[in-house]
C-alpha positions as CSV (number, residue, x, y, z in Angstrom):
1,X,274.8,81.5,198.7
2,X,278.3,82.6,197.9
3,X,279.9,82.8,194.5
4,X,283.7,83.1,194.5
5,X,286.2,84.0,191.2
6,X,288.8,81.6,191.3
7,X,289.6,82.6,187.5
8,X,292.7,83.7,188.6
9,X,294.1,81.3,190.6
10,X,292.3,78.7,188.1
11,X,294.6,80.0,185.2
12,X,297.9,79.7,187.1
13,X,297.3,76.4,189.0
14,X,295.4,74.7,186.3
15,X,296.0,76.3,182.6
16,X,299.4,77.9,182.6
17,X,301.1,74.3,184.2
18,X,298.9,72.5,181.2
19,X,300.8,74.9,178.3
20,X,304.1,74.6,180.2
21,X,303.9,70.6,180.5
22,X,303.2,70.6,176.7
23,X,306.3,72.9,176.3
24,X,308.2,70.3,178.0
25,X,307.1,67.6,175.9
26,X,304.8,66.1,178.5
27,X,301.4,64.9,178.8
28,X,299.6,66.5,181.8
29,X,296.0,65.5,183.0
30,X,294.6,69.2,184.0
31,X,291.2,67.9,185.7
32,X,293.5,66.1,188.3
33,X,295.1,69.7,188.6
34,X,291.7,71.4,189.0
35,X,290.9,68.4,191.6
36,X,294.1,69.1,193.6
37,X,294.5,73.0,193.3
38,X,291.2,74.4,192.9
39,X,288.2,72.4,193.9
40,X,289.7,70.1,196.8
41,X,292.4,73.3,198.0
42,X,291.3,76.9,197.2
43,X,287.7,76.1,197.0
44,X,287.6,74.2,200.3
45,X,290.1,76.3,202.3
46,X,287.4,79.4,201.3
47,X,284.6,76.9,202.6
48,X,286.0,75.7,205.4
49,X,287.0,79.4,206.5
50,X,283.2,80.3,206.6
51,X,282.1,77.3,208.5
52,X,281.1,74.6,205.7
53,X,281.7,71.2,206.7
54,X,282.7,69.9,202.6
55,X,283.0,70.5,198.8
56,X,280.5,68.2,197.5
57,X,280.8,67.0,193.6
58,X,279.0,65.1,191.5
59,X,282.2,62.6,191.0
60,X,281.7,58.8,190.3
61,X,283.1,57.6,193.5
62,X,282.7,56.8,197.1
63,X,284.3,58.1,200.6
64,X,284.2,55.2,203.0
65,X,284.4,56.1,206.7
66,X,286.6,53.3,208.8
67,X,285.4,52.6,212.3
68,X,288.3,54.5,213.6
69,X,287.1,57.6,211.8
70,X,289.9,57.5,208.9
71,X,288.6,57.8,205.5
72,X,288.8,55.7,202.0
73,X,288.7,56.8,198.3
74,X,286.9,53.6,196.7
75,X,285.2,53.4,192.9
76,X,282.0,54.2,192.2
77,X,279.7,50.8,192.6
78,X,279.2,51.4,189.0
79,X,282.2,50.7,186.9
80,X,281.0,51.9,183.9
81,X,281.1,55.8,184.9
82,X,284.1,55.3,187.9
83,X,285.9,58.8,188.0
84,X,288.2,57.7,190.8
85,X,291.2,58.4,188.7
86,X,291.2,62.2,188.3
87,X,290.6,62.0,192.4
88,X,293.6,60.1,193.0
89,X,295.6,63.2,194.0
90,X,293.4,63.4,197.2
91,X,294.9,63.7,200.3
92,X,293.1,61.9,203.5
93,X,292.7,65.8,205.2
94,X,290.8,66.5,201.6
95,X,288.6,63.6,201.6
96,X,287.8,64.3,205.4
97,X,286.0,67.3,203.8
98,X,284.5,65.8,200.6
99,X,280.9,64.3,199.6
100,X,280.3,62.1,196.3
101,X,276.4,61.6,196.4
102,X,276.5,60.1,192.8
103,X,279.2,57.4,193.7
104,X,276.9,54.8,195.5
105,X,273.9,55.2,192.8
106,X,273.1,54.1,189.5
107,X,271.4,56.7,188.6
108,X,271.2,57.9,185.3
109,X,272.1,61.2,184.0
110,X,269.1,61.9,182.6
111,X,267.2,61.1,186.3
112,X,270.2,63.6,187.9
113,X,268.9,66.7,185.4
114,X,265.3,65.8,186.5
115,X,265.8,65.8,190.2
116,X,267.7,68.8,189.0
117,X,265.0,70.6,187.8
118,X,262.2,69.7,190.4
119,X,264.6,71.6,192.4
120,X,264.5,74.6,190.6
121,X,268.5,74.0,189.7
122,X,269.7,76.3,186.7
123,X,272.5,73.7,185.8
124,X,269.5,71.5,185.1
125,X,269.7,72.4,181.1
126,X,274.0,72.8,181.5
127,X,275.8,70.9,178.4
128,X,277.5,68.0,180.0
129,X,281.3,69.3,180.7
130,X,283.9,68.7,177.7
131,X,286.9,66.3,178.9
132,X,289.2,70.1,179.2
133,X,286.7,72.4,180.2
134,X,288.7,75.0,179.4
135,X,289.3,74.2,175.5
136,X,285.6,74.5,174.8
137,X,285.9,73.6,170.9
138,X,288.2,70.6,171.5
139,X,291.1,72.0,169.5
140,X,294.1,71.0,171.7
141,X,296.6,71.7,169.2
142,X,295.3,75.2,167.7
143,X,294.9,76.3,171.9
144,X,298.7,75.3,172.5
145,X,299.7,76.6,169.2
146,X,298.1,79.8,170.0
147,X,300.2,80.4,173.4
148,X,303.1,78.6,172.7
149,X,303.9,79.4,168.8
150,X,303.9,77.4,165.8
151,X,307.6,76.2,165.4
152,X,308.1,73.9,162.2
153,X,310.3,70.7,163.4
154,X,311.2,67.2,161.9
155,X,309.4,64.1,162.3
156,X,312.0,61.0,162.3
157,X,312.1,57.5,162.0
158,X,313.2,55.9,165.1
159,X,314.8,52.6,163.1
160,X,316.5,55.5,160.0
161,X,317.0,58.4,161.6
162,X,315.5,59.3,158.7
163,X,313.6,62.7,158.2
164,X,310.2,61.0,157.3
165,X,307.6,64.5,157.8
166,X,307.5,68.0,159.4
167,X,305.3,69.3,161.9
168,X,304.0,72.6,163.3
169,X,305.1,72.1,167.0
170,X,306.2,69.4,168.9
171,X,303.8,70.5,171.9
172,X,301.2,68.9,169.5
173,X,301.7,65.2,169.8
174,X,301.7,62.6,172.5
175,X,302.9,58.8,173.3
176,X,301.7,56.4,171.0
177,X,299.4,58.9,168.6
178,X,298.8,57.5,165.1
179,X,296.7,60.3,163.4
180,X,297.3,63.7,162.2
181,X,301.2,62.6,161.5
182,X,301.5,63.8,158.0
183,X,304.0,61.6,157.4
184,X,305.2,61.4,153.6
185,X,307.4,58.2,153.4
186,X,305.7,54.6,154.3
187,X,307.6,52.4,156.6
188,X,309.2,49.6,154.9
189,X,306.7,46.9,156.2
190,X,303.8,48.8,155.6
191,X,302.4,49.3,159.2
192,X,301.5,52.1,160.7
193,X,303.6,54.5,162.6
194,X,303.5,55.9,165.8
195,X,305.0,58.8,168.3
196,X,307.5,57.0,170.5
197,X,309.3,60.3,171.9
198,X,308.8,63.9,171.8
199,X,312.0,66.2,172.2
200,X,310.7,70.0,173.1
201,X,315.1,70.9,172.9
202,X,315.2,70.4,169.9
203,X,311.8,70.1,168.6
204,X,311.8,66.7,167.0
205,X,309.0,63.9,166.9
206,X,310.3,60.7,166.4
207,X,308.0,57.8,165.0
208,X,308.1,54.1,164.9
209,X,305.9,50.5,164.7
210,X,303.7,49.9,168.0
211,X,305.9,47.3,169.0
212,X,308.5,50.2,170.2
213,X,305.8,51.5,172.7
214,X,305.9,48.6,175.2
215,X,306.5,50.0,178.5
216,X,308.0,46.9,181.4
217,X,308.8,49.9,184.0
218,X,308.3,54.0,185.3
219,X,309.3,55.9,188.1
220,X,306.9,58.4,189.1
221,X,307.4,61.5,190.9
222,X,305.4,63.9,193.7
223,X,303.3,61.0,194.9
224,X,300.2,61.9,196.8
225,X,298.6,59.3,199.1
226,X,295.1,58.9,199.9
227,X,295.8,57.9,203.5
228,X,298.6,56.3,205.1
229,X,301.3,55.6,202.6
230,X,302.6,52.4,201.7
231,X,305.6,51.0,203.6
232,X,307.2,48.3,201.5
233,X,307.2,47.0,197.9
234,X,303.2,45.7,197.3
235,X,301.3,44.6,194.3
236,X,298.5,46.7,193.0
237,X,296.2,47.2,189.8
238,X,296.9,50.8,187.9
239,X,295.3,53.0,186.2
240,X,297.4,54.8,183.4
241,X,294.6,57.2,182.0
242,X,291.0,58.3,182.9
243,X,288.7,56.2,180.5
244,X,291.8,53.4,180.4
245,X,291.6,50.1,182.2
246,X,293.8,48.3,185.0
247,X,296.6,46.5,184.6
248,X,298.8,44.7,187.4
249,X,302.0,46.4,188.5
250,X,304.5,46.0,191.2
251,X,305.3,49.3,193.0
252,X,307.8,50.7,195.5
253,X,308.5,54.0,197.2
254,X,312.2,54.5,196.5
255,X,313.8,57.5,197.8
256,X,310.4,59.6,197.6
257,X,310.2,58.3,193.8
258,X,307.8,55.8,193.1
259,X,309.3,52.8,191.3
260,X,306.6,50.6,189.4
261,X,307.4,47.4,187.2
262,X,304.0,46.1,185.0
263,X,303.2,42.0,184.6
264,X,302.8,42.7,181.1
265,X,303.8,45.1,178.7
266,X,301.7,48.4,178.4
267,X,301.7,50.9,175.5
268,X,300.9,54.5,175.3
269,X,302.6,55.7,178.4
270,X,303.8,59.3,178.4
271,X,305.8,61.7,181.3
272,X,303.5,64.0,183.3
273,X,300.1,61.2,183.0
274,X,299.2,60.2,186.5
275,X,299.5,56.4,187.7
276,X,296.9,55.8,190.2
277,X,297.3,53.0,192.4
278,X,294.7,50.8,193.8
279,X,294.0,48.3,196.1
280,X,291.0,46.3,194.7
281,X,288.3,49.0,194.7
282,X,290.3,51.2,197.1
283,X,292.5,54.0,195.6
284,X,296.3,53.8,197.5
285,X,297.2,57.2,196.0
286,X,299.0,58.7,192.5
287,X,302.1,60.1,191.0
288,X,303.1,61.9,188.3
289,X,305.7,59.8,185.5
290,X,308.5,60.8,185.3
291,X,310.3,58.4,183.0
292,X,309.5,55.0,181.5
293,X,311.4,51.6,180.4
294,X,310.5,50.5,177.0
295,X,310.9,46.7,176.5
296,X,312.9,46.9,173.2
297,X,315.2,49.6,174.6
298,X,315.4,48.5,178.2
299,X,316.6,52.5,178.9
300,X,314.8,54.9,180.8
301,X,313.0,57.4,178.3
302,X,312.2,60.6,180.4
């Protein structure tokens, strides 16, 4: 039994690129970091060093071996507790050496912390895992705040231009939030308003009605392909967020960017989530946006 300190390495691959993707005014996903850098790279390069044959994770999903020996990230057979999408970043040499004994079960948790603890296990009692591990309280905000610096900045109106509210940092907000705005003038119709853009240059949030967060088109960046990567243009489902649902997109490798158009109109979509492609249940691979294409707008918003 070995335990290694990958604290180190954690805090550069994992938490410093979270605080500087919020100082650039993106929206990073740091499990699919931890996946990528830590578990799936540093962790099974040690393990693999000392003669293991794989990391093995209690993930929602399943590794199915072809009859040629290649290997396929698929969802878990139950929907309802997938986790597929923060494993998207997988190479096929990663999920050579990988095991998901959860993915093919519905078992429940409470039956896992039982088997757990005829076995003797100490994590039998653990708390279940917050969604950042790393910001134990939940706070988001007050963490960034703490590293990067409160910085007081305007909150306009995307229609006015008008200065409608202040805030402590732009780093605080992402695509398509509605609370915790502070927003002191109505809009004109009443409805609610909502983050359409954040600028970290000059540290301004601007607002606007949902309508202005329809998103027809991205291009995504550092693609990572579980497999063999696609050769031409294909149609696929997408996943846009971890607990968020599919929606059916047209994608294309274009000059090692990856060029999706959607069917229909999507909302919410920030720079630096992950896209994760699939083919029914089989995940194609992920990238990281770059820029999107609102529909009233029609221009790239990076």
């Amino acid at each position: 039994f070995y335990v290694w300190d990958f604290s180190e390495r954690f805090r550069d691959d994992v938490i410093d690129d979270f605080v500087s993707e919020y100082r650039a005014g993106r929206t990073p996903n740091p499990c699919m970091r931890c996946n990528e850098k830590i578990k799936f790279a540093a962790l099974l390069d040690k393990a693999l060093a000392l003669g293991f044959d794989a990391v093995c994770t209690g993930h929602y999903a399943q590794v199915i071996v072809n009859e040629d020996g290649t290997r396929e990230l698929h969802r878990a057979s139950d929907m309802a507790k997938d986790q597929s999408y923060v494993l998207g970043v997988l190479d096929e040499k990663q999920l050579a050496h990988a095991l998901f004994p959860l993915g093919d079960t519905v078992t429940t948790k409470d039956e896992i912390r039982a088997e757990a603890e005829r076995r003797g296990l100490a994590v039998a009692k653990k708390p279940d895992s917050h969604d950042i591990c790393f910001i134990a309280d939940g706070d988001t905000q007050g963490f960034l705040a703490g590293r990067l610096g409160k910085a007081e900045g305007d909150i306009v109106d995307e229609a006015t231009g008008q200065k409608v509210g202040t805030h402590d940092g732009a780093f605080g907000f992402t695509i398509g939030q509605r609370k915790g705005l502070r927003i002191g003038h109505p809009a004109p119709d009443g409805k609610p308003r909502y983050v359409l853009d954040i600028s970290p240059v000059d540290n301004t949030v601007t607002v606007g009605p949902a309508a202005a967060l329809d998103v027809t088109a991205l291009t995504a960046i550092k693609p990572r392909w579980c497999g063999t990567a696609p050769s031409g243009p294909g149609t696929y489902t997408a996943q846009l967020r971890a607990h968020g649902g599919e929606t059916e997109v047209r994608a294309e490798l274009v000059d090692g960017e990856l060029s999706v158009s959607f069917t229909e109109p999507v909302r919410g979509v920030a720079p630096g989530q992950a896209i994760v492609l699939y083919d029914g249940t089989r995940v194609v691979g992920s990238a990281t946006i770059a820029t999107t294409t609102r529909a009233r707008t029609a221009t790239p918003v990076a």
